[in-house]
C-alpha positions as CSV (number, residue, x, y, z in Angstrom):
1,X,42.0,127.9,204.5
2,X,39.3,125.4,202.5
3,X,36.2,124.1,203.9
4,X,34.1,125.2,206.4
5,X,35.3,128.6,209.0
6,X,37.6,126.7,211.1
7,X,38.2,123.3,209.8
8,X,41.3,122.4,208.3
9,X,42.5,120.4,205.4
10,X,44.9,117.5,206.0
11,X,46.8,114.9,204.0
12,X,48.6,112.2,205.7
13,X,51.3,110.4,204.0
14,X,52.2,107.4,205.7
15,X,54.7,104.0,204.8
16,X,52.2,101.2,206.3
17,X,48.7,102.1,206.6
18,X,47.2,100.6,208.8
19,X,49.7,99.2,211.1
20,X,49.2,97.8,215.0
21,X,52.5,98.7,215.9
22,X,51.6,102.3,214.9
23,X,48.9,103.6,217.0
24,X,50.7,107.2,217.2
25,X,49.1,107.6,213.9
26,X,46.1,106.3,214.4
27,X,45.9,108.3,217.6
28,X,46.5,111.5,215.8
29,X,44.0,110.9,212.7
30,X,40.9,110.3,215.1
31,X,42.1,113.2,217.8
32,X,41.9,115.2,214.2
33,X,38.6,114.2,213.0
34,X,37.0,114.3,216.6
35,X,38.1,117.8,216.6
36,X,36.5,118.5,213.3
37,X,38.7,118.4,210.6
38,X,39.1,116.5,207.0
39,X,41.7,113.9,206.7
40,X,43.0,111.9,203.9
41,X,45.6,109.6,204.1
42,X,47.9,108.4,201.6
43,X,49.8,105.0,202.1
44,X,52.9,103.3,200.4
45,X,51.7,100.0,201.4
46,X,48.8,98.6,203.1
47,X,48.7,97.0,206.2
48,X,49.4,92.9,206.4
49,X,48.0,92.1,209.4
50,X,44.6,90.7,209.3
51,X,43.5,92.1,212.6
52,X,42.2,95.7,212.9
53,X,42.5,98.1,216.4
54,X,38.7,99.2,216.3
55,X,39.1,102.9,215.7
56,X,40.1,101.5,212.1
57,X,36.3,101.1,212.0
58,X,34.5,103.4,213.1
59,X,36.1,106.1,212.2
60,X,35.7,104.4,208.6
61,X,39.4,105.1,207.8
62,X,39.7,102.6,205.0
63,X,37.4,105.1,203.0
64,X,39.9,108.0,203.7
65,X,43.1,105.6,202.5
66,X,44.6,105.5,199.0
67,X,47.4,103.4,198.2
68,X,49.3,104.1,195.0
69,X,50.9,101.8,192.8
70,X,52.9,102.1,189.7
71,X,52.1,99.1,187.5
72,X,54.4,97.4,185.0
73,X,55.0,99.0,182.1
74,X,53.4,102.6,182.9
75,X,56.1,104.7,183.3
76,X,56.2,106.7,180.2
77,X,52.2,107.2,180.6
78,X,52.3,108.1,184.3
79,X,55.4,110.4,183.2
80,X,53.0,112.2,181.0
81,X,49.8,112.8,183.6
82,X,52.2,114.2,185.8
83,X,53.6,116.7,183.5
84,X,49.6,117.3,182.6
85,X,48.9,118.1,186.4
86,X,52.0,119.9,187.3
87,X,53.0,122.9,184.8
88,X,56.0,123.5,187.4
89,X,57.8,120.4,186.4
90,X,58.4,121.3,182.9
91,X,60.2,124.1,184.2
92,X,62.8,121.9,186.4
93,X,64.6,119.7,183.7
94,X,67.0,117.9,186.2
95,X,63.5,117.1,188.1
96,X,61.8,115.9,185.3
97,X,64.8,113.8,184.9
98,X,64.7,112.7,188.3
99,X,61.2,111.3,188.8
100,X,61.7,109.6,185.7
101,X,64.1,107.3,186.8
102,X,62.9,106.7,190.2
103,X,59.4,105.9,188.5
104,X,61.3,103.2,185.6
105,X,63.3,101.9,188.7
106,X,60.3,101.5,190.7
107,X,62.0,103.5,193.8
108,X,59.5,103.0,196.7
109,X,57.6,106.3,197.1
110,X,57.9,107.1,193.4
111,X,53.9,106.0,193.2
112,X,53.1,109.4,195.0
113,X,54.7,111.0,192.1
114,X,52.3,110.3,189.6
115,X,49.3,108.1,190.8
116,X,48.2,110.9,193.2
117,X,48.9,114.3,191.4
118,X,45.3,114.8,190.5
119,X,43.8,113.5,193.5
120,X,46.3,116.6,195.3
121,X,45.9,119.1,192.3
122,X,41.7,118.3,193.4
123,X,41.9,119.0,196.5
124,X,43.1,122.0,198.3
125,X,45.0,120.9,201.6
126,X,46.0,123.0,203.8
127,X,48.6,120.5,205.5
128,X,50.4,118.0,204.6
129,X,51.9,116.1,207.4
130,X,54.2,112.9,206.6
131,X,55.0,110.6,209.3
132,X,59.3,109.7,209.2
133,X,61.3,111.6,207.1
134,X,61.5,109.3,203.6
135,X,58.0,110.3,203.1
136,X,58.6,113.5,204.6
137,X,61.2,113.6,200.9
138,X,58.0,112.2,199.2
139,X,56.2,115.4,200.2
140,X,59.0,117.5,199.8
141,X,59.3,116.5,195.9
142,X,55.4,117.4,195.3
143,X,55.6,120.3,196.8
144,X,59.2,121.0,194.8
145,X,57.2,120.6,191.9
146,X,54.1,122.4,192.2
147,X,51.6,119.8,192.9
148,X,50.9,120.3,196.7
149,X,50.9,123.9,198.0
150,X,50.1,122.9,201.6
151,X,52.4,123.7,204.4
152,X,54.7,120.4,204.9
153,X,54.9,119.1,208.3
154,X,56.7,116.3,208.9
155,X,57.4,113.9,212.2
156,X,60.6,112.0,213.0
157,X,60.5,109.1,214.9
158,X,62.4,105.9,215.2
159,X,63.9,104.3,212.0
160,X,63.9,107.5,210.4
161,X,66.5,109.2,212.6
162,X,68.8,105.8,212.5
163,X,68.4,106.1,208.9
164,X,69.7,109.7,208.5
165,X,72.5,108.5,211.3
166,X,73.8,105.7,209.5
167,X,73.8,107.3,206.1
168,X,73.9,110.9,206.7
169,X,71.9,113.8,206.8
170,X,71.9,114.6,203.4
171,X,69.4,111.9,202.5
172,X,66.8,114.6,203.7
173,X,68.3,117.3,201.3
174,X,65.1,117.9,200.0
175,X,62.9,117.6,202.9
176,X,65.4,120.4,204.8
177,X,65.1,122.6,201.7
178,X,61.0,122.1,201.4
179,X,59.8,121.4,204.6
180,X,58.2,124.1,206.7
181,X,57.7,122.0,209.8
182,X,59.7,119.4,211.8
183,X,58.1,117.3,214.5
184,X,60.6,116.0,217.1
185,X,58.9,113.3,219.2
186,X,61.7,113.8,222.2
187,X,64.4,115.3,223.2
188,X,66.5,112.5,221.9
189,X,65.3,113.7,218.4
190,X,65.6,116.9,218.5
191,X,68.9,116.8,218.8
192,X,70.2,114.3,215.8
193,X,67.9,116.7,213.5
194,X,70.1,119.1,214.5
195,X,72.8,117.3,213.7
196,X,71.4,116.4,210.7
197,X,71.5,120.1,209.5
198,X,67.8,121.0,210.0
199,X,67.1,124.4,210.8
200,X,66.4,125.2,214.3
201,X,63.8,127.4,213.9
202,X,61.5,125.0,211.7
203,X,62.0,121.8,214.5
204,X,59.6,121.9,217.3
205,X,59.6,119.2,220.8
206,X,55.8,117.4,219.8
207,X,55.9,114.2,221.3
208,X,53.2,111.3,220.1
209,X,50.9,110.2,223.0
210,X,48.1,108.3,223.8
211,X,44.8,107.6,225.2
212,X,44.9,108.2,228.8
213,X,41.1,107.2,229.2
214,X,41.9,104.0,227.5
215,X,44.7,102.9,229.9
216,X,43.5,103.0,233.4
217,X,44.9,101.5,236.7
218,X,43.0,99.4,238.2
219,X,42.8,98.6,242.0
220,X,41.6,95.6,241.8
221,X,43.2,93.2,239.6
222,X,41.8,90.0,238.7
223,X,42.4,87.0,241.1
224,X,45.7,84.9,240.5
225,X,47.2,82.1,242.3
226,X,49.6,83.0,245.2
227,X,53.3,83.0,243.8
228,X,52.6,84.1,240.3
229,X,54.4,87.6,239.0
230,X,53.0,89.0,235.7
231,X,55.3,91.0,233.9
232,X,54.7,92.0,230.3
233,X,56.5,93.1,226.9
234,X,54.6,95.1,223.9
235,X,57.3,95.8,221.0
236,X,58.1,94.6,217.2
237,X,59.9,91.5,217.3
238,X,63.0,92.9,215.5
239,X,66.4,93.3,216.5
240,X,66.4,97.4,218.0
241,X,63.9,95.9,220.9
242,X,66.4,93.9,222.4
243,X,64.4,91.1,223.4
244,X,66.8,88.7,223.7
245,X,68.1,90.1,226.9
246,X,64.4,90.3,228.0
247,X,64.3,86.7,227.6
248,X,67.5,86.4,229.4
249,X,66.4,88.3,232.1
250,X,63.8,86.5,233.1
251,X,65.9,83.4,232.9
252,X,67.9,84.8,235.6
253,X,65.1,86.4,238.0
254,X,63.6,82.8,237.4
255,X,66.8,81.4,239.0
256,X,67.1,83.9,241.9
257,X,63.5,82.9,243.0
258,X,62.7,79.0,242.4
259,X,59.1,78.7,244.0
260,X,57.9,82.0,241.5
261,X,55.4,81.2,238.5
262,X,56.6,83.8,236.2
263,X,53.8,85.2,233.5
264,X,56.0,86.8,230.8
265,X,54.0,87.9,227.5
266,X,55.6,89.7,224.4
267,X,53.2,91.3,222.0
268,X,54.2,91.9,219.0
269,X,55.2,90.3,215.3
270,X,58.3,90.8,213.6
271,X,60.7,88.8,211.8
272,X,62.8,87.0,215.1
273,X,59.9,84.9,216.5
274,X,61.6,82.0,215.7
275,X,65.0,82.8,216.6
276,X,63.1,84.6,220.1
277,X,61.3,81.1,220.9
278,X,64.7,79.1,220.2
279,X,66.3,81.5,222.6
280,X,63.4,80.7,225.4
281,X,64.2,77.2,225.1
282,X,67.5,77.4,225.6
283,X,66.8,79.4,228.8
284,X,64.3,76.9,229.9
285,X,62.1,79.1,230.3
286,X,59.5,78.3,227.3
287,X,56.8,77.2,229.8
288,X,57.1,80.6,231.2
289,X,57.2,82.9,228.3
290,X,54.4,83.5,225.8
291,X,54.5,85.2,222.4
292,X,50.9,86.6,221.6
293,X,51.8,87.8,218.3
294,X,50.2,91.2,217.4
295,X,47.0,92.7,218.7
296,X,45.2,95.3,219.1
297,X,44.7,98.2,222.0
298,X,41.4,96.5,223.5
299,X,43.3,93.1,224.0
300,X,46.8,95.5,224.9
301,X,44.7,97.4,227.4
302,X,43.4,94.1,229.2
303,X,46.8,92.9,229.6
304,X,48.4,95.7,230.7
305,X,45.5,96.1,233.4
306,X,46.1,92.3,234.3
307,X,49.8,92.3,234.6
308,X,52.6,93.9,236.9
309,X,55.5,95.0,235.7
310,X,56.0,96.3,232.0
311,X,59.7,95.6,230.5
312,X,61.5,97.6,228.3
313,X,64.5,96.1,226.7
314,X,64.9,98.1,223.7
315,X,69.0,99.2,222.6
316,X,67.5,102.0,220.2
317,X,64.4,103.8,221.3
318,X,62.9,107.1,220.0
319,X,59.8,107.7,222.3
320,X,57.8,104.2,223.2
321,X,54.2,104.8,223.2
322,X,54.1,101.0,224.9
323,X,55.9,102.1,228.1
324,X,53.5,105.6,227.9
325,X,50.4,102.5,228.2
326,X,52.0,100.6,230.3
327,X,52.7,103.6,232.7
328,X,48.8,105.2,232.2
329,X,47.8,101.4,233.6
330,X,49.7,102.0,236.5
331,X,52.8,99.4,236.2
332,X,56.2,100.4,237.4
333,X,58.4,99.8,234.1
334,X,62.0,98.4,233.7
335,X,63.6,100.5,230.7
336,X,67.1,101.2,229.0
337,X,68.8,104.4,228.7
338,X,68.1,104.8,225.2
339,X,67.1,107.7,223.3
340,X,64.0,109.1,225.1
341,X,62.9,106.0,227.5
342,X,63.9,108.1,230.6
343,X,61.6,111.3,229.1
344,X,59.0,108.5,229.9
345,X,60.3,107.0,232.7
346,X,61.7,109.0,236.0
347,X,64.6,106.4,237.3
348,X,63.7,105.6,241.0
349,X,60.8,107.0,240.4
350,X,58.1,105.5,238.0
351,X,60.4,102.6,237.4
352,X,64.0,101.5,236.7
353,X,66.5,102.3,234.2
354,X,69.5,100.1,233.1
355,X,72.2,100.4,230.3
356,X,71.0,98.4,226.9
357,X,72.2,95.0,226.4
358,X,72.9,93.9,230.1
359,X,70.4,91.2,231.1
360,X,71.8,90.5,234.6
361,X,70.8,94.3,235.5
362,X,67.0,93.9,234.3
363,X,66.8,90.9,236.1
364,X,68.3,92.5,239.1
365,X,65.4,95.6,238.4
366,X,62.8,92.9,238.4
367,X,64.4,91.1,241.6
368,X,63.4,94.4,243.4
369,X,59.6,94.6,242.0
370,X,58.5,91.2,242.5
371,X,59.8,91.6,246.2
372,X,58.1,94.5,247.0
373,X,54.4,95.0,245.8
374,X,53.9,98.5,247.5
375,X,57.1,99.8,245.3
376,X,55.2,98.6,242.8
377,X,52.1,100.4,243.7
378,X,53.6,104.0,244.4
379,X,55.9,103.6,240.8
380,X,53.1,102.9,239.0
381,X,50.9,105.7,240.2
382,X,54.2,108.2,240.0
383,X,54.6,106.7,236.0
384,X,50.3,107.4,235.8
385,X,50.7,110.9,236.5
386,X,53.5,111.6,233.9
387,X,51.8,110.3,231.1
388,X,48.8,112.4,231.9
389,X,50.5,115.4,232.0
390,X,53.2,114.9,229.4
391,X,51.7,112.6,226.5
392,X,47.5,112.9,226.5
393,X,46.5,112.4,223.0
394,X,43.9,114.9,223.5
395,X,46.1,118.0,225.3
396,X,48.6,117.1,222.2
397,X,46.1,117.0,218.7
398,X,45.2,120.5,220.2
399,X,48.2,121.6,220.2
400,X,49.0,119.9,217.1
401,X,45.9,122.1,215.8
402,X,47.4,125.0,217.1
403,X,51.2,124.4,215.0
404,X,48.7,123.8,212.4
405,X,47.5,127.0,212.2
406,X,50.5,128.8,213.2
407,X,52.0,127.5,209.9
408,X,49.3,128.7,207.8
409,X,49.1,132.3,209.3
410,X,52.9,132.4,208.8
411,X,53.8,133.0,212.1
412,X,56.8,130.9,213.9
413,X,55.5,127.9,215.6
């Protein structure tokens, strides 16, 4: 291993860095350097939202990022300083070929190719761990051709497996031949990876987590007016989060109980806020739905700890760390049966659990809630306990650790 007895080496490579709707990341790169290790991270793209979640700063993470980019007119001349810094490549023709074209195309990802070979070939990693399987293929192309000899991790998580769904495994051929670890985040995962032609014995169950310490219940909840039900929404405003038959919902639980104030709050951006608000309005039920837009965990954590019911309306789902937050605070959740919701959520237990797409059952999930505050009370203490057991940051980056190091003394994970 380099550096210092004991510390590790690591290289992230990442789409969007930094991103709020990503705090798995995040949570993993500060659970790494708290536990003493060097970490670098490589982005396609940097992050467009002007506000920052705080660990951004004081971990000084900017200082660790580097963001590639091909500029017009360099591809022969980037072509050439990666042929300088990686003698392999002249020995792979058809790759040489490859990376050629991708670069002159300007193929997202192709940047890594070239703008970061020295800053690899300078520094020794001992992993490199890419987050969703395209850049898991970035990885998997250095490492074809010489420039990275790090053990290649890589974790799967949302948009990634739909990705390898809709257009077949194959478009991680080179990722399955190079990779020498696969991350599945649940269940769910795991098993389209092996569908996807993996090999068993390189996937391994690693969910993404959170801060439990951060997310706490709270007993006493700030005062409200009598008559008023909080219930709360944290997801991308994009089309796989379903919120149009959150919206819905809470048209029809507004019907079922006239003298309610409803509180509904969606945080998040995304590209439907327009289309979302539109939606409300045709509801009637603009005066009782907000969009916040995104922020960050402190303002996340607040609300969570302020409202009573987190909703889920998601019709494709890997592993939401929301519902894991909203679950640490103590709120009972109304979810979907998608991919691994109900790995978060116990049905009947911590919360409720409908089929996608059917906005009369949420509402009729929320119905039963806001009627009974001690349900309430004993789901979210049951949903507490889960995601202290099954998705503390901390129990997981030392496990993550571990896998590290199991890798790099060649044993099987």
């Amino acid at each position: 291993m380099s550096g210092a007895p004991g510390k590790l080496k690591i290289a992230f490579i990442a789409g969007v860095f930094p991103a709020l709707s990503e705090t798995f990341i995040l949570n993993q790169i500060t659970g790494l350097i708290d536990l003493g290790h060097d970490v670098d991270i490589f982005a396609l793209e940097r992050g467009y939202s002007e506000k920052l979640h705080g660990d951004i700063t004081k971990y000084d993470l900017l200082s660790r990022t580097y963001y590639p980019e091909r500029k017009p007119g360099e591809p022969l001349g980037s072509l050439k300083s990666l042929v300088l810094h990686s003698p392999g490549l002249l020995k792979r023709p058809s790759s040489l070929l490859k990376v050629y074209r991708a670069i002159k195309k300007g193929i997202p990802g192709s940047a890594f190719l070239f703008h970061c070979v020295p800053f690899f070939r300078q520094n020794s990693y001992d992993i490199v761990h890419c987050q969703f399987g395209p850049n898991g293929n970035i990885g998997a192309e250095l490492k074809e051709l010489g420039v990275i000899n790090a053990k290649l991790v890589t974790t799967f998580h949302g948009y990634d497996i739909r990705l390898g769904q809709s257009r077949g495994g194959g478009i991680y051929a080179p990722l399955r031949e190079n990779g020498d670890l696969f991350l599945a985040i649940s269940r769910y995962n795991r098993k389209q990876l092996e569908h996807m032609g993996f090999e068993l014995s390189k996937i391994v169950d690693h969910p993404v987590g959170i801060d439990t310490e951060r997310f706490k219940h709270t007993s006493s909840p700030a005062p409200r007016p009598a008559g008023e039900i909080r219930i709360v929404t944290i997801a991308r405003l994009v089309r796989e989060k379903g919120l149009e038959y959150a919206i819905k919902a809470i048209g029809s639980l507004a019907a079922k109980n006239p003298g309610l104030t409803i509180k509904y709050e969606i945080i998040g951006e995304g590209k439907l806020l327009d289309k979302l608000k539109s939606l409300a309005s045709e509801e009637g039920v603009s005066h009782a739905v907000t969009f916040a837009g995104g922020m960050d965990q402190d303002y996340i954590s607040g609300r969570l700890a302020e409202s009573d019911i987190f909703l889920l309306s998601s019709v494709e789902e890997a592993l939401s760390v929301a519902l894991m937050e909203a679950q640490a605070s103590g709120l009972p959740a109304v979810g979907t049966k998608v991919g691994g919701v109900s790995e978060v959520v116990v049905d009947g237990e911590s919360g409720y659990l409908v089929q996608p797409g059917d906005a009369e059952a949420i509402a009729e999930k929320l119905d039963l809630l806001v009627k009974d505050p001690e349900r309430r009370r004993i789901m979210g203490m049951a949903g507490r306990k889960t995601v202290e057991q099954k998705y503390d940051i901390r129990k997981l980056n030392k496990k993550l650790v571990e896998l590290y190091r199991s890798l790099l003394s060649d044993k099987a994970p």
